[in-house]
Biotite code that builds the C-alpha atoms (Angstrom):
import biotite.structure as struc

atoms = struc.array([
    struc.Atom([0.000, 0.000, 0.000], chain_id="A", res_id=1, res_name="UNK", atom_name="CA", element="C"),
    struc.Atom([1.282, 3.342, -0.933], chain_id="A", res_id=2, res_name="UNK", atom_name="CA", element="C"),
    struc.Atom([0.938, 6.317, 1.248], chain_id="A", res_id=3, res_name="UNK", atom_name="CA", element="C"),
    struc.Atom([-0.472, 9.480, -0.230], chain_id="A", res_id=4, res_name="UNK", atom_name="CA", element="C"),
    struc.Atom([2.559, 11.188, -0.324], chain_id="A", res_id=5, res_name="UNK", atom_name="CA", element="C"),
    struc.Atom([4.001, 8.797, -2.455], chain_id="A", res_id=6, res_name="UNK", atom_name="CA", element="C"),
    struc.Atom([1.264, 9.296, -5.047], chain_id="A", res_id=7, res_name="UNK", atom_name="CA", element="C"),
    struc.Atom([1.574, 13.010, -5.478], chain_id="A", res_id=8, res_name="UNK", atom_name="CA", element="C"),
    struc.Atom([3.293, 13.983, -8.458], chain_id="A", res_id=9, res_name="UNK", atom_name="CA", element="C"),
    struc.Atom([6.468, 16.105, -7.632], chain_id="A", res_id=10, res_name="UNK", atom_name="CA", element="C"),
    struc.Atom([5.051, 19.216, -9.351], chain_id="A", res_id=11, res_name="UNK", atom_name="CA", element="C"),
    struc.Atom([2.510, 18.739, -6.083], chain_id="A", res_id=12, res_name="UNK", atom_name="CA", element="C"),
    struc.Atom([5.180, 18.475, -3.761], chain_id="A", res_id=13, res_name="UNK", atom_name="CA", element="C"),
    struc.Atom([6.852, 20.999, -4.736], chain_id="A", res_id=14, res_name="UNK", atom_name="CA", element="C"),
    struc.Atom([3.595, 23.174, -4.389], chain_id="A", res_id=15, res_name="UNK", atom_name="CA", element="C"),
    struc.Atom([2.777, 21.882, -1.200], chain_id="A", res_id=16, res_name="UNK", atom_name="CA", element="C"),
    struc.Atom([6.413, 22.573, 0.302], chain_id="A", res_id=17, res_name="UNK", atom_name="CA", element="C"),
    struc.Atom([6.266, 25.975, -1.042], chain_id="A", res_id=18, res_name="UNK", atom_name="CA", element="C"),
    struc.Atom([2.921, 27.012, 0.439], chain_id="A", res_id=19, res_name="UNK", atom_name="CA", element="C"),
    struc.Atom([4.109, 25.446, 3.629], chain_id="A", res_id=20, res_name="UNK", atom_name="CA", element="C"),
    struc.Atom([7.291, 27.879, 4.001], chain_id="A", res_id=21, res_name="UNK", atom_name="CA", element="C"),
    struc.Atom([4.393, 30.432, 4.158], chain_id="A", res_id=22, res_name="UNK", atom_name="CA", element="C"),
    struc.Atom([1.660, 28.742, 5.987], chain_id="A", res_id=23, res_name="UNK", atom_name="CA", element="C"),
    struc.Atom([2.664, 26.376, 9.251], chain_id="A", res_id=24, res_name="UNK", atom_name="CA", element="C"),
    struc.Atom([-0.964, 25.463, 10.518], chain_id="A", res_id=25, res_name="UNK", atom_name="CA", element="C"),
    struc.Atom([-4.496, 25.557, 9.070], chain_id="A", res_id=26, res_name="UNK", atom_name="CA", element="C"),
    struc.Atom([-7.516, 24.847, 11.677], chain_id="A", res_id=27, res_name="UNK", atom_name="CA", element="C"),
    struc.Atom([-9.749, 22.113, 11.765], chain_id="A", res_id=28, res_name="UNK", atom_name="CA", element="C"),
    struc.Atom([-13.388, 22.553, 13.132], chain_id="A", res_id=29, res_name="UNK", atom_name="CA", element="C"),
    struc.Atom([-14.546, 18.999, 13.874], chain_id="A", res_id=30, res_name="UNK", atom_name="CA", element="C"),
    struc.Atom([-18.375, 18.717, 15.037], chain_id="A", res_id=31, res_name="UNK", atom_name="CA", element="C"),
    struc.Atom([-20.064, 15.781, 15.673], chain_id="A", res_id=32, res_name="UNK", atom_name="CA", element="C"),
    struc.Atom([-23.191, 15.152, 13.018], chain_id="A", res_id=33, res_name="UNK", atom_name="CA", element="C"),
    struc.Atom([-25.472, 11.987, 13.964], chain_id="A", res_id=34, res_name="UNK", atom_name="CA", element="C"),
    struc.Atom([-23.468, 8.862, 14.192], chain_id="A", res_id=35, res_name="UNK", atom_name="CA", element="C"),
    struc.Atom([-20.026, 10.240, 12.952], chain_id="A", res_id=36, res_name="UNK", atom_name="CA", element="C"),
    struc.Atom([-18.401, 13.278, 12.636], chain_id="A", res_id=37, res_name="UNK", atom_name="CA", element="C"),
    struc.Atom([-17.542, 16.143, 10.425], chain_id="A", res_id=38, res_name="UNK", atom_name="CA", element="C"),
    struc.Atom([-14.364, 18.217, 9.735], chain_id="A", res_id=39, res_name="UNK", atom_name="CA", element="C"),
    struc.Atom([-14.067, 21.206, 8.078], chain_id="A", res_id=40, res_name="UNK", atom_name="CA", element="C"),
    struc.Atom([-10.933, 23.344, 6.873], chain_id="A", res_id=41, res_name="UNK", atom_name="CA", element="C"),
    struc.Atom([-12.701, 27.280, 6.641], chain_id="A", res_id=42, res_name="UNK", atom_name="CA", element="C"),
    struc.Atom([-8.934, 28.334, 5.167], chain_id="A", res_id=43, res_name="UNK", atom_name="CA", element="C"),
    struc.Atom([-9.326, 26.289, 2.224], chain_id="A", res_id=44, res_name="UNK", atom_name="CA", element="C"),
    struc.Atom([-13.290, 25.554, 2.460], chain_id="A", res_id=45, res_name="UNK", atom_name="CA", element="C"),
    struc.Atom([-12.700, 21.567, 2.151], chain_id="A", res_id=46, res_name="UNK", atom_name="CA", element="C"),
    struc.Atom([-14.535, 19.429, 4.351], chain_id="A", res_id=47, res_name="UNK", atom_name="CA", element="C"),
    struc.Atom([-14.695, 15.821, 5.212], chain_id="A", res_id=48, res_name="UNK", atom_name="CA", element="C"),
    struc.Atom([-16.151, 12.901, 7.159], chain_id="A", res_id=49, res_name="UNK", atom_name="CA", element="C"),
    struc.Atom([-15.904, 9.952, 9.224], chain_id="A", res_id=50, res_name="UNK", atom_name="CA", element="C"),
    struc.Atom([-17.467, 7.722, 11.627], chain_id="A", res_id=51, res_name="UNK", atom_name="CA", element="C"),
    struc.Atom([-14.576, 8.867, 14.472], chain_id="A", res_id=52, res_name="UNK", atom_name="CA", element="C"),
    struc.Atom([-13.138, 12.167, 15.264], chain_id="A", res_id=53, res_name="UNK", atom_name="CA", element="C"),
    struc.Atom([-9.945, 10.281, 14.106], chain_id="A", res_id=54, res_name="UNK", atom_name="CA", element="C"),
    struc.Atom([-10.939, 8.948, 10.536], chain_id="A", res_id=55, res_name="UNK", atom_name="CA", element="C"),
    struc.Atom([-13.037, 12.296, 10.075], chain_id="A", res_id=56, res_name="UNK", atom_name="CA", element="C"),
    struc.Atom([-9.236, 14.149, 10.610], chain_id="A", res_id=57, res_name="UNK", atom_name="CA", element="C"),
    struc.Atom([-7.415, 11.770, 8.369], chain_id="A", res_id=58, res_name="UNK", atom_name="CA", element="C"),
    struc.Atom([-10.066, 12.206, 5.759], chain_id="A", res_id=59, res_name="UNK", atom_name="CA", element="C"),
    struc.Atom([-9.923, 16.337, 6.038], chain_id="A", res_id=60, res_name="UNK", atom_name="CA", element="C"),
    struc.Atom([-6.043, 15.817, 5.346], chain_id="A", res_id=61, res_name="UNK", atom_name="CA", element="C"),
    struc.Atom([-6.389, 13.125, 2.805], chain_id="A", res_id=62, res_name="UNK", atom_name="CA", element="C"),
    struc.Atom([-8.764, 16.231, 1.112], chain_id="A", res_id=63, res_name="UNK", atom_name="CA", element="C"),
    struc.Atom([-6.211, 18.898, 1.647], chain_id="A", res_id=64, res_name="UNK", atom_name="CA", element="C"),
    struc.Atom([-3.995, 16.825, -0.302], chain_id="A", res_id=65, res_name="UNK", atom_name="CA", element="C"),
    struc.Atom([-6.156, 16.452, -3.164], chain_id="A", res_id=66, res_name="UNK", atom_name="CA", element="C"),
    struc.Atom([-6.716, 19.822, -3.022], chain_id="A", res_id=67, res_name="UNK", atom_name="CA", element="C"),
    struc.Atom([-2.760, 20.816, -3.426], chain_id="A", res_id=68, res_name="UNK", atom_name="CA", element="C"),
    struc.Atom([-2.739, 18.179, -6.264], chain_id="A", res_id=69, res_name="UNK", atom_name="CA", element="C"),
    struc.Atom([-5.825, 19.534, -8.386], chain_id="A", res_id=70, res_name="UNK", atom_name="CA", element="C"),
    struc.Atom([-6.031, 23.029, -7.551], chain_id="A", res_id=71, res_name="UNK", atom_name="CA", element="C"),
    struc.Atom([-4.179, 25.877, -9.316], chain_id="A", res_id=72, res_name="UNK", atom_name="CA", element="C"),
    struc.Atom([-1.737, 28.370, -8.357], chain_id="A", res_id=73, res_name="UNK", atom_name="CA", element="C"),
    struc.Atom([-3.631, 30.997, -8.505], chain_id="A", res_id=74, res_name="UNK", atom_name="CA", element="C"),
    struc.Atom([-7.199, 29.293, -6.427], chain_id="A", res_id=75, res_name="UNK", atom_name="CA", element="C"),
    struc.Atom([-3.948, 28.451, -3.740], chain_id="A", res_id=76, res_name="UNK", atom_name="CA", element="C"),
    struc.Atom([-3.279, 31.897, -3.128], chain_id="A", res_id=77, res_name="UNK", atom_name="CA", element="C"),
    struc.Atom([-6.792, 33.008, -3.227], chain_id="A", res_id=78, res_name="UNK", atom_name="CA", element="C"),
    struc.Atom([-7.844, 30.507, -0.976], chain_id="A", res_id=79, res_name="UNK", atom_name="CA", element="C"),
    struc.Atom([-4.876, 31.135, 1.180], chain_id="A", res_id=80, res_name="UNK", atom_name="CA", element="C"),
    struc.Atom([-5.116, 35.051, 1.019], chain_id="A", res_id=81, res_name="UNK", atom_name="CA", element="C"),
    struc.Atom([-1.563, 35.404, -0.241], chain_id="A", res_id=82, res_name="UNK", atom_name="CA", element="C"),
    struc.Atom([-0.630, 38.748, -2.127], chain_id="A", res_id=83, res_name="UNK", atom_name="CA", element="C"),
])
């Protein structure tokens, strides 16, 4: 099983590493919602789920991931309020 690190491409990496010099934490709101949970990013509006506080976490980073991967520069910086 590969992590998802491995899977990024290195243009995504790359990306990732550089918004990081800038950026060291981003908040997580997790809520409880019925039987499981939900977590929510309100810097990058992604959101996830899971049936633990735990899995819902994972899954909100597994998202943020994605999000470096697909997103473009430019919805980055927006999303991030860079100028």
């Amino acid at each position: 099983m590969h992590s998802i690190v491995s899977l990024l491409s290195k243009r995504s990496i790359n990306r990732i590493i550089n918004t990081m010099k800038d950026i060291q934490q981003l908040t997580a709101i997790l809520e409880r919602d019925g039987n499981g949970y939900v977590a929510l990013c309100p810097k990058l509006d992604i959101a996830s789920q899971g049936d633990s506080v735990e899995e819902a976490r994972l899954n909100l980073m597994v998202a943020g991931e994605i999000f470096f991967e697909c997103a473009s520069d430019s919805e980055i910086q927006q999303r991030l309020n860079f100028r």
